[in-house]
PDBQT receptor file of N, H, CA, C and O in Angstrom, charges set to zero:
ATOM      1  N   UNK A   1      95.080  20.974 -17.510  1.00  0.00    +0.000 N 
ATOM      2  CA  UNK A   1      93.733  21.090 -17.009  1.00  0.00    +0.000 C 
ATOM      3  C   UNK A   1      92.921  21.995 -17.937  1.00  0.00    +0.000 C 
ATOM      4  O   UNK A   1      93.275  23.118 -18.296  1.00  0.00    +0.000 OA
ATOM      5  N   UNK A   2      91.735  21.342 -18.300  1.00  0.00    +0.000 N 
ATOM      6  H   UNK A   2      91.448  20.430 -18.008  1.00  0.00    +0.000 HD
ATOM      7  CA  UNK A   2      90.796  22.404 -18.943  1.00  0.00    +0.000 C 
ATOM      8  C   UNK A   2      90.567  23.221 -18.113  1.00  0.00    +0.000 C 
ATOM      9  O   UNK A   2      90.924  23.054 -16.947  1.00  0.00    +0.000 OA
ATOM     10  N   UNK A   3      89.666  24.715 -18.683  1.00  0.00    +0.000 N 
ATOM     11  H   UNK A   3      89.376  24.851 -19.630  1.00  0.00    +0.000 HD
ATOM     12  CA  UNK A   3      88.960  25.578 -17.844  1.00  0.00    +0.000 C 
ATOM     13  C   UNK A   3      87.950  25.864 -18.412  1.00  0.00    +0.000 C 
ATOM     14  O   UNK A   3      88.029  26.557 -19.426  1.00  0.00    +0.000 OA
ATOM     15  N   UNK A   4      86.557  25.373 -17.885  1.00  0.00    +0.000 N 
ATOM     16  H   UNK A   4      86.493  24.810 -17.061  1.00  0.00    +0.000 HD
ATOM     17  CA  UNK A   4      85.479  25.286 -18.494  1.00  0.00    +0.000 C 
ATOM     18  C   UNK A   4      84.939  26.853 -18.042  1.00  0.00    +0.000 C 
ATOM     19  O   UNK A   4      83.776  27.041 -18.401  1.00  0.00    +0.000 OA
ATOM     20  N   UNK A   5      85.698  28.266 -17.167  1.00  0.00    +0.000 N 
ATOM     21  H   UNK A   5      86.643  28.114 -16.876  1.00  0.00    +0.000 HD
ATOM     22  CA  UNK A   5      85.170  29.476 -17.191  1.00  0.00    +0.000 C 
ATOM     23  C   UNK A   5      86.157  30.312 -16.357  1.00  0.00    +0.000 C 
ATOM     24  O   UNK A   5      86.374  30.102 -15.163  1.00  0.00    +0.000 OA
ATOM     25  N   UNK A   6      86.710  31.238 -17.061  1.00  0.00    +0.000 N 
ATOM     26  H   UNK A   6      86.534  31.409 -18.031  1.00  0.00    +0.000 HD
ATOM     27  CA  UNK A   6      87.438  32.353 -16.547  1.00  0.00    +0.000 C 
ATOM     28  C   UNK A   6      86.693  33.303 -15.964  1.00  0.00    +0.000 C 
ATOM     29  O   UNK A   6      85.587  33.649 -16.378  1.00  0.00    +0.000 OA
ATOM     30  N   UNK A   7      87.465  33.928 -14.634  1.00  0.00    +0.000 N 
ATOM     31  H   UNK A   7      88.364  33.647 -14.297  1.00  0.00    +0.000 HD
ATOM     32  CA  UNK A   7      86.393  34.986 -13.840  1.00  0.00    +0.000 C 
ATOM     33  C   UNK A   7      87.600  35.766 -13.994  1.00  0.00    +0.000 C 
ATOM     34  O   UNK A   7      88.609  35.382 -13.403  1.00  0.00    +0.000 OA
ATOM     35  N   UNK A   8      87.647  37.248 -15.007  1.00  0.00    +0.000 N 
ATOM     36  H   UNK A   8      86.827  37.560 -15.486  1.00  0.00    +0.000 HD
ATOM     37  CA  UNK A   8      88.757  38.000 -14.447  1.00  0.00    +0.000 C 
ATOM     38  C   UNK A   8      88.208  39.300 -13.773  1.00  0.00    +0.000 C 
ATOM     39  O   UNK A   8      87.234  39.888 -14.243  1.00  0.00    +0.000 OA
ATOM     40  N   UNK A   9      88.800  39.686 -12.768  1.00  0.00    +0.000 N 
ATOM     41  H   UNK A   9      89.591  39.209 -12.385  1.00  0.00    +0.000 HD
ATOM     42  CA  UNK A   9      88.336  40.950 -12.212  1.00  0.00    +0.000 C 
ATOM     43  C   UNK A   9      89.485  41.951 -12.535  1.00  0.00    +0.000 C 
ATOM     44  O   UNK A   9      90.512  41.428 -12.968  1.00  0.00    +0.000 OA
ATOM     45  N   UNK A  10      89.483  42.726 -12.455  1.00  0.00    +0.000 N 
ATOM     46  H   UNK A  10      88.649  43.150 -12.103  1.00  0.00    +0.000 HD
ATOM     47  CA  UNK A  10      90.211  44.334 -12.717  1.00  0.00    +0.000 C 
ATOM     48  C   UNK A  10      90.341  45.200 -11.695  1.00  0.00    +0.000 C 
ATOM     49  O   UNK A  10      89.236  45.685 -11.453  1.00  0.00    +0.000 OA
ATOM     50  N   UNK A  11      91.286  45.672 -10.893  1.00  0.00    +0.000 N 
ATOM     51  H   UNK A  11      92.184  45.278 -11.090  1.00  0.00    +0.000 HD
ATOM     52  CA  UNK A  11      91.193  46.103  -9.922  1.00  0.00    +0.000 C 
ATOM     53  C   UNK A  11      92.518  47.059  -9.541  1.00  0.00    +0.000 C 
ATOM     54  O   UNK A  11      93.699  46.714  -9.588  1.00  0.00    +0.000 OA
ATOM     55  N   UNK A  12      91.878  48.592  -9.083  1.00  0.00    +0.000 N 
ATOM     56  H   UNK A  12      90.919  48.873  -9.045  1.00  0.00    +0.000 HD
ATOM     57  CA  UNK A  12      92.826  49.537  -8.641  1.00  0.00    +0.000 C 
ATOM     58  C   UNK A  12      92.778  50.287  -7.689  1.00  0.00    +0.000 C 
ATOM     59  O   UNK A  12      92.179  51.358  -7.593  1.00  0.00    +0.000 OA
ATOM     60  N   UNK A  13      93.898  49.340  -6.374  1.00  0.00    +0.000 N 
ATOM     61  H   UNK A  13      94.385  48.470  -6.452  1.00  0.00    +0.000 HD
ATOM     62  CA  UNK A  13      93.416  50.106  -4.726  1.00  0.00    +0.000 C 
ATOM     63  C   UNK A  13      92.090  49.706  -4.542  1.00  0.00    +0.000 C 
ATOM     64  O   UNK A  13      91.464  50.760  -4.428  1.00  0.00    +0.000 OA
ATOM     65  N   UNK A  14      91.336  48.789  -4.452  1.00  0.00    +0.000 N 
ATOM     66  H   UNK A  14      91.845  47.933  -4.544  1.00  0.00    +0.000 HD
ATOM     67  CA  UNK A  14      90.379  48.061  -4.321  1.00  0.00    +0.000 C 
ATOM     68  C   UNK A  14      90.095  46.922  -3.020  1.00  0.00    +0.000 C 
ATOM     69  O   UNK A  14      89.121  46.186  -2.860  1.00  0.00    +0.000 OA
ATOM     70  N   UNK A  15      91.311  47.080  -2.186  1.00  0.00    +0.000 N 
ATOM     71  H   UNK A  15      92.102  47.678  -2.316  1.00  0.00    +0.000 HD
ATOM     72  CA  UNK A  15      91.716  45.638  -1.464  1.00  0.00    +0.000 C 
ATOM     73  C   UNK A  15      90.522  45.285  -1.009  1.00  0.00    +0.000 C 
ATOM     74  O   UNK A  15      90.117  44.237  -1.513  1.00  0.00    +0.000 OA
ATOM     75  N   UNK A  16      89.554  45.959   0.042  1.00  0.00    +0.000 N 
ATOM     76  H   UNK A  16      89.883  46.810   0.451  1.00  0.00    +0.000 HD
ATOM     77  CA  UNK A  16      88.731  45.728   1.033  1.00  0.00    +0.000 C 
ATOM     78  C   UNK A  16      87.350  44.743  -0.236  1.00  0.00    +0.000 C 
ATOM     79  O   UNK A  16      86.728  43.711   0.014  1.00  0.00    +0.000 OA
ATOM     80  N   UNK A  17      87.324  45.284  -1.039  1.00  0.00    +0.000 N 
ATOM     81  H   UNK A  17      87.829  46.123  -1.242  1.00  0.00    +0.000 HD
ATOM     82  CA  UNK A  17      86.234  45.196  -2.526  1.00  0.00    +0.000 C 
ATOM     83  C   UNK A  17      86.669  43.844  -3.197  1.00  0.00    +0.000 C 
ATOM     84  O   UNK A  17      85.904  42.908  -3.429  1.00  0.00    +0.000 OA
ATOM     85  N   UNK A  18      87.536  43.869  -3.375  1.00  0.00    +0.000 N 
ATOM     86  H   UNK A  18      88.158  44.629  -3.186  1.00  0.00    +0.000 HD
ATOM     87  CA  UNK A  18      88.471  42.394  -4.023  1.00  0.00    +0.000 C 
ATOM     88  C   UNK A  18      88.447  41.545  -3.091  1.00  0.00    +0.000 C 
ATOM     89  O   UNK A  18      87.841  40.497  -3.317  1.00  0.00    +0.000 OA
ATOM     90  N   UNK A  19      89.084  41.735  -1.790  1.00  0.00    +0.000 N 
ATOM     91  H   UNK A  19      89.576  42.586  -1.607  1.00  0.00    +0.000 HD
ATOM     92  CA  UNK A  19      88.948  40.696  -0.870  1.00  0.00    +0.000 C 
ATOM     93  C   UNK A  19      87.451  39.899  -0.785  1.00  0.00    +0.000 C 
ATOM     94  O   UNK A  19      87.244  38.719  -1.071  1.00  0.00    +0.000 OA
ATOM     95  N   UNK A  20      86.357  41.022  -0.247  1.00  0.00    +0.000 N 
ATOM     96  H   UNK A  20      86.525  41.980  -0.015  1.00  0.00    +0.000 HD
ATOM     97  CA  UNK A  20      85.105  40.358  -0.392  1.00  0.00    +0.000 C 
ATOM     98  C   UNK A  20      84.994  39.349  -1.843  1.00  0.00    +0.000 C 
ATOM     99  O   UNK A  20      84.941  38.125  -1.965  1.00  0.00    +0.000 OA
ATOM    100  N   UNK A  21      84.987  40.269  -2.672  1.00  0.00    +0.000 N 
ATOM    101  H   UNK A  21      85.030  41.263  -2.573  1.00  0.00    +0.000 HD
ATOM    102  CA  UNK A  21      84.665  39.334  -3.991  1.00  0.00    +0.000 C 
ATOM    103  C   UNK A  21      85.206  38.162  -3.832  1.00  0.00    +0.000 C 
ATOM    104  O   UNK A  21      84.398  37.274  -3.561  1.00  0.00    +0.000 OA
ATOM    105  N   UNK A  22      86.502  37.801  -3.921  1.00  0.00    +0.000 N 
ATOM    106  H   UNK A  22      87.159  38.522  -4.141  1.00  0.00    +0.000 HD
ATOM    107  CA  UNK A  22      87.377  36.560  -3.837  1.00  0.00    +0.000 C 
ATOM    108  C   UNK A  22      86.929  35.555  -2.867  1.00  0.00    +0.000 C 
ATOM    109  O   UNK A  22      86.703  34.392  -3.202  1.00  0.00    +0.000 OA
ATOM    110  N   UNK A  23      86.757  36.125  -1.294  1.00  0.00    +0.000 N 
ATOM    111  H   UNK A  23      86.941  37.070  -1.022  1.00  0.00    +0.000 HD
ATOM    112  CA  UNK A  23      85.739  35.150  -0.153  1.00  0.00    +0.000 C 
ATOM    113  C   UNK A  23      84.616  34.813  -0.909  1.00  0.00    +0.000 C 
ATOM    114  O   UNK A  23      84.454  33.594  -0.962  1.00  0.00    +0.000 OA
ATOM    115  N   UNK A  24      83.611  35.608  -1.640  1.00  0.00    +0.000 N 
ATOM    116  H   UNK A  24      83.743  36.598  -1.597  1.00  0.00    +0.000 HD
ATOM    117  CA  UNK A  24      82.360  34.795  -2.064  1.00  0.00    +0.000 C 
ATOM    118  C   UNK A  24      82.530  33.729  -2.972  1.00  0.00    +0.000 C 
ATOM    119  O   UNK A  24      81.895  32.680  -3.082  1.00  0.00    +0.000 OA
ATOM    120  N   UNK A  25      83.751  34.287  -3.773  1.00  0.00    +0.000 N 
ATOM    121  H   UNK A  25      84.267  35.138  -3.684  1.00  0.00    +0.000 HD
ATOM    122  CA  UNK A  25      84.149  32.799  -4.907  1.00  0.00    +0.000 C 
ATOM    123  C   UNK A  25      83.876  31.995  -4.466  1.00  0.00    +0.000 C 
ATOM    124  O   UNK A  25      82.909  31.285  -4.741  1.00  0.00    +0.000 OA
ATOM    125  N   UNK A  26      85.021  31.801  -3.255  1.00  0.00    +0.000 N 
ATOM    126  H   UNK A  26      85.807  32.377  -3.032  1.00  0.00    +0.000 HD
ATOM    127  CA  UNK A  26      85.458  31.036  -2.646  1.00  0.00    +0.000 C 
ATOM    128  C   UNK A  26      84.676  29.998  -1.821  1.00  0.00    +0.000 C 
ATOM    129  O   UNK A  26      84.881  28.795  -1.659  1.00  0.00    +0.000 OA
ATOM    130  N   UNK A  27      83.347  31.135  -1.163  1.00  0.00    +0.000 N 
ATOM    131  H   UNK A  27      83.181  32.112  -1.294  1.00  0.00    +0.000 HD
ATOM    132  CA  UNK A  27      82.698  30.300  -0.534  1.00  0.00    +0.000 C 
ATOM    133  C   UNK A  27      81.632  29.826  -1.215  1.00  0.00    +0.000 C 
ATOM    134  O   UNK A  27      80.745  29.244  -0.590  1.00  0.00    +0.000 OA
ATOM    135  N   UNK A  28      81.541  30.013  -2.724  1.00  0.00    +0.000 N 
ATOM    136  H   UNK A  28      82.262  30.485  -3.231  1.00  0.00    +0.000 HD
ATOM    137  CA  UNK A  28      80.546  28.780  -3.988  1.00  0.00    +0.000 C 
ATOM    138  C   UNK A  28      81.519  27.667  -4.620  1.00  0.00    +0.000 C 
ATOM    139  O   UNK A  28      82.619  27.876  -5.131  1.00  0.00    +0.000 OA
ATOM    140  N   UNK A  29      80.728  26.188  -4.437  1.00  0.00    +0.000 N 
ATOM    141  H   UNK A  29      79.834  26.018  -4.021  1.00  0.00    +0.000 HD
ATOM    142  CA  UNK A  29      81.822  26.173  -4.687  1.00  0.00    +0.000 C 
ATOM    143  C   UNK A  29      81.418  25.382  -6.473  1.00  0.00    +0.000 C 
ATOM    144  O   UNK A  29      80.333  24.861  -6.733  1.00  0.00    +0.000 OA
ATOM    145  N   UNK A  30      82.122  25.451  -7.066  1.00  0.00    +0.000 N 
ATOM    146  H   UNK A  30      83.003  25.875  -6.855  1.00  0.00    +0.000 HD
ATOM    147  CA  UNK A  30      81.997  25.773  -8.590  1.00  0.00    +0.000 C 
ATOM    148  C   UNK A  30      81.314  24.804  -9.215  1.00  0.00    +0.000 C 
ATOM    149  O   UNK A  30      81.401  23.695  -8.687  1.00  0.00    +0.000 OA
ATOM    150  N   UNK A  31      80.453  24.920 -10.490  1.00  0.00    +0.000 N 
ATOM    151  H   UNK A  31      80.383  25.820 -10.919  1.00  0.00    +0.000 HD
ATOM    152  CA  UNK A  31      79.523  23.974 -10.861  1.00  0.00    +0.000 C 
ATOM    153  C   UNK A  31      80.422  23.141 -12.185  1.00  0.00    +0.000 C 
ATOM    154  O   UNK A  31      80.307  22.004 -12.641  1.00  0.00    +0.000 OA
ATOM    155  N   UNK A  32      81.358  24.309 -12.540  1.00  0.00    +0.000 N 
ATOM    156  H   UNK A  32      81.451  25.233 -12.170  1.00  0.00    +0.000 HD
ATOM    157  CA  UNK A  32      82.764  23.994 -13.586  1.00  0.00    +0.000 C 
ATOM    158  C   UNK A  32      83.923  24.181 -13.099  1.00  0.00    +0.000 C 
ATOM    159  O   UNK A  32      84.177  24.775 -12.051  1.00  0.00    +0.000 OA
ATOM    160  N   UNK A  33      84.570  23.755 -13.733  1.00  0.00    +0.000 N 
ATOM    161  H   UNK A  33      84.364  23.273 -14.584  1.00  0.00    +0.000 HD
ATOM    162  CA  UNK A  33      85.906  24.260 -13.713  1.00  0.00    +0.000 C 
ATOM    163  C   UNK A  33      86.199  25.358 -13.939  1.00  0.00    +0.000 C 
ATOM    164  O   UNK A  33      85.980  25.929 -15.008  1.00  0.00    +0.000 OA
ATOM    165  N   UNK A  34      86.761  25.852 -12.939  1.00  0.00    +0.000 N 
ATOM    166  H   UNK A  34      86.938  25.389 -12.071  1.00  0.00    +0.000 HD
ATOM    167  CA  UNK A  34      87.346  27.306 -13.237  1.00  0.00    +0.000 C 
ATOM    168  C   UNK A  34      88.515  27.954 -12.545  1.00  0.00    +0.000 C 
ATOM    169  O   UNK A  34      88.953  27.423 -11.525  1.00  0.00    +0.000 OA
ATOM    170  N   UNK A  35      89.092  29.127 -13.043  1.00  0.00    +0.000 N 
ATOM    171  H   UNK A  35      88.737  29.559 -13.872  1.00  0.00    +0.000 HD
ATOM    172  CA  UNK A  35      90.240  30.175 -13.154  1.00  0.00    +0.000 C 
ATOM    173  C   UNK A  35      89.707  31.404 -12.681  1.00  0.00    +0.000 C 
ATOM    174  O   UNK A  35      88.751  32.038 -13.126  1.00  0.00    +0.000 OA
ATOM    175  N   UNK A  36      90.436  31.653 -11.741  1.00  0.00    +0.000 N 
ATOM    176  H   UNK A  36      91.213  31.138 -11.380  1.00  0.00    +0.000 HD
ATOM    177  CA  UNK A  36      90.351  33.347 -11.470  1.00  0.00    +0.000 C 
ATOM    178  C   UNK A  36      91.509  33.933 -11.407  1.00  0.00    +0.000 C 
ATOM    179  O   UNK A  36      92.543  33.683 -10.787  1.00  0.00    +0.000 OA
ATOM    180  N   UNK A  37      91.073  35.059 -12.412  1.00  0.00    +0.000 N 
ATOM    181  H   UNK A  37      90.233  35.262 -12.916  1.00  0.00    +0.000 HD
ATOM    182  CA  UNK A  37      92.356  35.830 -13.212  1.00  0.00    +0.000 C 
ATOM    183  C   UNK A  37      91.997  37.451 -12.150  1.00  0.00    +0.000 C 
ATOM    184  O   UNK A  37      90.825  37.809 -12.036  1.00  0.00    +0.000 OA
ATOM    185  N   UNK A  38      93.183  38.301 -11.441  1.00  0.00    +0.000 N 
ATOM    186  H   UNK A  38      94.135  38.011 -11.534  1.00  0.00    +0.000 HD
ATOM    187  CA  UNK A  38      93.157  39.088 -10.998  1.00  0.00    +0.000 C 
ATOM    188  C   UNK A  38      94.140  40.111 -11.903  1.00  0.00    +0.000 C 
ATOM    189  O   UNK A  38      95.347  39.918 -12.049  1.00  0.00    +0.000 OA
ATOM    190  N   UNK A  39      93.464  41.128 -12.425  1.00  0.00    +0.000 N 
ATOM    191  H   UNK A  39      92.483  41.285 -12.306  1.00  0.00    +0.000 HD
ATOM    192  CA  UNK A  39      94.724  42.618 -13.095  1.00  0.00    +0.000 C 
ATOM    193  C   UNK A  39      94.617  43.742 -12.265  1.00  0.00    +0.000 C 
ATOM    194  O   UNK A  39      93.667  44.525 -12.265  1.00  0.00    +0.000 OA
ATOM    195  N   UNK A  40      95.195  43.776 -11.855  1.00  0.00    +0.000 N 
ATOM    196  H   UNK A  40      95.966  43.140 -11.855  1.00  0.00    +0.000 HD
ATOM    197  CA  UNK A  40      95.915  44.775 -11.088  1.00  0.00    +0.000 C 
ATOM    198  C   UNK A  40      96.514  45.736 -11.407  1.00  0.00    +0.000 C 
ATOM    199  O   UNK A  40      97.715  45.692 -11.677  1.00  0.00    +0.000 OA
ATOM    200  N   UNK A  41      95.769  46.866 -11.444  1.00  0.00    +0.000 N 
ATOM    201  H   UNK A  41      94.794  46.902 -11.224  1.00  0.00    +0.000 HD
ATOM    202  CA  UNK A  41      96.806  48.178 -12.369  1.00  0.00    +0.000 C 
ATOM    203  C   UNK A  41      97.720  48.812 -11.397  1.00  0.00    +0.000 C 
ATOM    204  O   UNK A  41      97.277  49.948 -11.230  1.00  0.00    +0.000 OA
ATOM    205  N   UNK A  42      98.765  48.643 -10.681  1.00  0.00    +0.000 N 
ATOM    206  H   UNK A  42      99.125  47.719 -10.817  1.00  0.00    +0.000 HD
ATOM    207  CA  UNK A  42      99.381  49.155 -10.126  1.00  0.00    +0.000 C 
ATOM    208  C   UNK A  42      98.884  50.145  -8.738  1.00  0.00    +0.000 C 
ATOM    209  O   UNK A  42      99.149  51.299  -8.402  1.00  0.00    +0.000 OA
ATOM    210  N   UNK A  43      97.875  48.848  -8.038  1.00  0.00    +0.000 N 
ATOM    211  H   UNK A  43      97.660  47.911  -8.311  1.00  0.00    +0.000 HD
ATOM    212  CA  UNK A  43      97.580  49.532  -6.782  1.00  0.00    +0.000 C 
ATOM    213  C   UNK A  43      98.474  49.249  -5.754  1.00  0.00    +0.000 C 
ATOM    214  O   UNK A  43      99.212  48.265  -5.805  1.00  0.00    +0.000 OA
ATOM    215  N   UNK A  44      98.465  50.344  -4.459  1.00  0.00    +0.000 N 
ATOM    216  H   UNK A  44      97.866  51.144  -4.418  1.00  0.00    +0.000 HD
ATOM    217  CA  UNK A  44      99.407  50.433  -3.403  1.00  0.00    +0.000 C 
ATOM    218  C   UNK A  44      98.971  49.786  -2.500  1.00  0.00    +0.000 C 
ATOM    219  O   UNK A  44      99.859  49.209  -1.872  1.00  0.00    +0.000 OA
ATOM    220  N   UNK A  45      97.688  49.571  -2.042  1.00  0.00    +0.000 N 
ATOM    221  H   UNK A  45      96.967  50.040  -2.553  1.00  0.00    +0.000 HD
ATOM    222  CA  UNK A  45      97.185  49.088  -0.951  1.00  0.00    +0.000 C 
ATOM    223  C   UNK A  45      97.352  47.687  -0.952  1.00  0.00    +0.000 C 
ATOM    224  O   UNK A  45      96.866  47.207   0.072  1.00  0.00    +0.000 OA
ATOM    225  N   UNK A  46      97.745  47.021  -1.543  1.00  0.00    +0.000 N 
ATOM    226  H   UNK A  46      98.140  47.411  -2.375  1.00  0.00    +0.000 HD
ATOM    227  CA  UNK A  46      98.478  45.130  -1.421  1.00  0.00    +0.000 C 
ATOM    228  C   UNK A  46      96.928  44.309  -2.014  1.00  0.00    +0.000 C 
ATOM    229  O   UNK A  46      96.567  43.240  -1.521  1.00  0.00    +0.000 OA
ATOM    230  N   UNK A  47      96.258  44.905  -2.952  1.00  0.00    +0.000 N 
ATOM    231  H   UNK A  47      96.551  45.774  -3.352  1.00  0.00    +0.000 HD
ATOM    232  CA  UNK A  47      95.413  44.226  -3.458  1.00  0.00    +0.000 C 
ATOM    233  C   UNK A  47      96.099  43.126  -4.032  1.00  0.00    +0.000 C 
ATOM    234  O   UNK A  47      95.744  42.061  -3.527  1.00  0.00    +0.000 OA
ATOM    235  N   UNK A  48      96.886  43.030  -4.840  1.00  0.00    +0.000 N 
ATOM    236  H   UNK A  48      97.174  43.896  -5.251  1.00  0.00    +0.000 HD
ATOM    237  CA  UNK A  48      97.790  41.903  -5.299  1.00  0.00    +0.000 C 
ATOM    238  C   UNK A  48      98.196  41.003  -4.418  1.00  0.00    +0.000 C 
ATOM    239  O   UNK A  48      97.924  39.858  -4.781  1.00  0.00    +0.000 OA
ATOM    240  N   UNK A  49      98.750  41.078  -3.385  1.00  0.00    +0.000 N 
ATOM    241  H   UNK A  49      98.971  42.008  -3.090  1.00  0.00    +0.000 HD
ATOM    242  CA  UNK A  49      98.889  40.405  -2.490  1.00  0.00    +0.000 C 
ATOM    243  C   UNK A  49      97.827  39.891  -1.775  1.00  0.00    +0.000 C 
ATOM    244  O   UNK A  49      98.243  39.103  -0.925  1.00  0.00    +0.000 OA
ATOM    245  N   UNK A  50      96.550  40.018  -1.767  1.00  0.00    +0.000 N 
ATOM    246  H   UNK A  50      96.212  40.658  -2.457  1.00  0.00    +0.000 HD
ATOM    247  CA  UNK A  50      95.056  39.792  -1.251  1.00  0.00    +0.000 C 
ATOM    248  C   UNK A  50      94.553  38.945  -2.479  1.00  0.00    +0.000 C 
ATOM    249  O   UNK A  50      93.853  38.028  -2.049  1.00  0.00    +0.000 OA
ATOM    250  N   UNK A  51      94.636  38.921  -3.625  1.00  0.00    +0.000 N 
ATOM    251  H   UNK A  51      95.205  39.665  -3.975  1.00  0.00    +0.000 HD
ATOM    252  CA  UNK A  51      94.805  37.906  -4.749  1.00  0.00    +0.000 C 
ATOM    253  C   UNK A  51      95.467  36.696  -4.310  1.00  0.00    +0.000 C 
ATOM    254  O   UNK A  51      95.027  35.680  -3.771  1.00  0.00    +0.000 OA
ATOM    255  N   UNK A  52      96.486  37.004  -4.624  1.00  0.00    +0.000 N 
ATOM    256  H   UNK A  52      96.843  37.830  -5.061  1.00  0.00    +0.000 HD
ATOM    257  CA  UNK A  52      97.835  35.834  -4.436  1.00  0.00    +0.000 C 
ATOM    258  C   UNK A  52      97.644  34.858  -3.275  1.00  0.00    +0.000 C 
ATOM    259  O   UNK A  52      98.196  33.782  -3.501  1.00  0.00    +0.000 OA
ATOM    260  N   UNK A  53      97.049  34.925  -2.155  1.00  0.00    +0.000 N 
ATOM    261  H   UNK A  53      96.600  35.800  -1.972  1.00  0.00    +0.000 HD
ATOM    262  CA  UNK A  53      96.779  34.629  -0.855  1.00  0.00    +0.000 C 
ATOM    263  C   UNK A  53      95.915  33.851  -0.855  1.00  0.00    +0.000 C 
ATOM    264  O   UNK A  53      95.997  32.789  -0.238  1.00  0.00    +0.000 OA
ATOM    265  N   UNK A  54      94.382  34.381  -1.891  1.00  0.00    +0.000 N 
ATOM    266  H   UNK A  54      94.315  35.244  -2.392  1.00  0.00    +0.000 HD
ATOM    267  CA  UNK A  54      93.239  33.451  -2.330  1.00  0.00    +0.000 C 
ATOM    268  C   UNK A  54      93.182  32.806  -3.200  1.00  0.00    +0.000 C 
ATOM    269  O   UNK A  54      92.165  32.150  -3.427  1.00  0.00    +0.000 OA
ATOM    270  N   UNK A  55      94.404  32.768  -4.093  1.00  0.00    +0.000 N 
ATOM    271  H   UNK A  55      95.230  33.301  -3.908  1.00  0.00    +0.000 HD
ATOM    272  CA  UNK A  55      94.846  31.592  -5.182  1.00  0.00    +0.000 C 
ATOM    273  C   UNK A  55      94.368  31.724  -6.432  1.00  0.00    +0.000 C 
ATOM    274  O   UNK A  55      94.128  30.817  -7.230  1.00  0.00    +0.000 OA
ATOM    275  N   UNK A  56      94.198  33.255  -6.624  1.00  0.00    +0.000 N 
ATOM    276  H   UNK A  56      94.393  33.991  -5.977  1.00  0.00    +0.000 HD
ATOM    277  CA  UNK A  56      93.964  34.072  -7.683  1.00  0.00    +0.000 C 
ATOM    278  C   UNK A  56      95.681  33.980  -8.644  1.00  0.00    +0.000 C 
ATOM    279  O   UNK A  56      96.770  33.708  -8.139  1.00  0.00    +0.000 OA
ATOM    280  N   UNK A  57      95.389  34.309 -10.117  1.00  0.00    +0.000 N 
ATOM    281  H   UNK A  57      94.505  34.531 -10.527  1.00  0.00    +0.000 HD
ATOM    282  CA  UNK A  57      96.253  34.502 -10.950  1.00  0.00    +0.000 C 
ATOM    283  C   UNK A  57      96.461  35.865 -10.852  1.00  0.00    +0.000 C 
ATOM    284  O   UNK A  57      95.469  36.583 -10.981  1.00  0.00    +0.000 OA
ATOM    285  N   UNK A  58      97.573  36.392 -10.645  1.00  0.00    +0.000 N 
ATOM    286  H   UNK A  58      98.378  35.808 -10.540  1.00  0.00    +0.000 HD
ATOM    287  CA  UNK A  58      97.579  38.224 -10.471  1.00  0.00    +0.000 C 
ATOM    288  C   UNK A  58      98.078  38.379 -11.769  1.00  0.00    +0.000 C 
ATOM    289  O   UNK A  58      98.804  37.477 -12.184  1.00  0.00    +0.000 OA
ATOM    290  N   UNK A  59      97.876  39.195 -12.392  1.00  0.00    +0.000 N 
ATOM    291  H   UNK A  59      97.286  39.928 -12.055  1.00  0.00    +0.000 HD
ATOM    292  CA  UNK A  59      98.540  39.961 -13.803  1.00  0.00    +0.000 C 
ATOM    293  C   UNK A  59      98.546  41.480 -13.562  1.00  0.00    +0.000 C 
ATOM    294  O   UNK A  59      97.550  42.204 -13.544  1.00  0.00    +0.000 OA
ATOM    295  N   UNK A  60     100.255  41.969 -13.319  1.00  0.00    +0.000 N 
ATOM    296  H   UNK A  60     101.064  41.381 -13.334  1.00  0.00    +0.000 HD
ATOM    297  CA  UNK A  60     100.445  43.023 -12.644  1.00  0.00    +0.000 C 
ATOM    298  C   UNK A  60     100.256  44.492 -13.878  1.00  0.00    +0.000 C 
ATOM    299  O   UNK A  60     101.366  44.983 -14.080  1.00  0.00    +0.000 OA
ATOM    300  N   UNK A  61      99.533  44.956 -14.388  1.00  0.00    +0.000 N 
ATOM    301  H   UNK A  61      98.631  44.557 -14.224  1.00  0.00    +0.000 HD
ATOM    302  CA  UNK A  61      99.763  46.305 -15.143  1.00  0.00    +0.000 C 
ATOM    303  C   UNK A  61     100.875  47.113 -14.292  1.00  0.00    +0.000 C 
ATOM    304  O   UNK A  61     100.829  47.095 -13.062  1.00  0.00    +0.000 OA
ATOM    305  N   UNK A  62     101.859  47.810 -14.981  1.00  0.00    +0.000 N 
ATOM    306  H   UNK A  62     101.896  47.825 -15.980  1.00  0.00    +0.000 HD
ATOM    307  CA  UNK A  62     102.378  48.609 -15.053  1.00  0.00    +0.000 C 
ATOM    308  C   UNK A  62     102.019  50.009 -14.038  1.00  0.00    +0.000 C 
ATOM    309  O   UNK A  62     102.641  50.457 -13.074  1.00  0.00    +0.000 OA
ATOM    310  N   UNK A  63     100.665  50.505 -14.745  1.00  0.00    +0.000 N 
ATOM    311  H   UNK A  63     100.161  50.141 -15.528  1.00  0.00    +0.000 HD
ATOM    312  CA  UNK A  63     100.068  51.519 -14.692  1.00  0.00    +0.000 C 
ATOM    313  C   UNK A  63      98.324  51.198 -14.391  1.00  0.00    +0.000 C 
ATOM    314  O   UNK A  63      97.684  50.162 -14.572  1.00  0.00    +0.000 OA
ATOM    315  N   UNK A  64      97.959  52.327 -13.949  1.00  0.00    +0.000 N 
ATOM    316  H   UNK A  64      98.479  53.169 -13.802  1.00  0.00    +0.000 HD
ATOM    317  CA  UNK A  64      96.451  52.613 -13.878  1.00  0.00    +0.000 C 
ATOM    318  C   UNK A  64      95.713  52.671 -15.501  1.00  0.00    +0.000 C 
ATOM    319  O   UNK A  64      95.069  53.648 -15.884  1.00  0.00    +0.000 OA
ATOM    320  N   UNK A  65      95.872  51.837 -16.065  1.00  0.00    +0.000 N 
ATOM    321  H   UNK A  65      96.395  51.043 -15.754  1.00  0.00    +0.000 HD
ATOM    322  CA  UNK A  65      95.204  52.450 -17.627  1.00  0.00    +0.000 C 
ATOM    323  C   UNK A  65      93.951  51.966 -17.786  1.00  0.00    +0.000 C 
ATOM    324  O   UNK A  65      93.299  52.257 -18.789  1.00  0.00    +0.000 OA
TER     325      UNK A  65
C-alpha cells in the first residue's frame, strides 16, 4: 500500500492528550491515504496502549529523550 501522508505524533505520559488527538483522526475521515505513526518515549500511563487500540503504529523509545 502506498502512503500518500504520515501523521507522527511524539508522546510522553500524554494518554488523556493522545487519546483526544487519535479520536479526531479518526473522526476525519482522510482525503489520502494515510499512516499514523505513534513514539512513545517510555510513558507509564498506557499511552501506548491508547495508540495500539486506535490502530496507530507505536514505536516504543527506550527512554524520555
Amino acid at each position: 500500500m502506498t502512503v500518500d501522508l504520515s501523521i507522527v505524533i511524539v508522546s510522553y505520559n500524554a494518554r488523556g492528550d493522545l487519546d483526544r488527538c487519535l479520536a479526531s483522526l479518526a473522526s476525519s475521515p482522510p482525503a489520502a491515504t494515510r499512516e499514523i505513526i505513534v513514539v512513545d518515549n517510555a510513558s507509564t500511563d498506557g499511552s501506548a496502549d491508547v495508540a495500539r487500540a486506535s490502530g496507530a503504529r507505536v514505536l516504543e523509545a527506550g527512554a524520555n529523550v
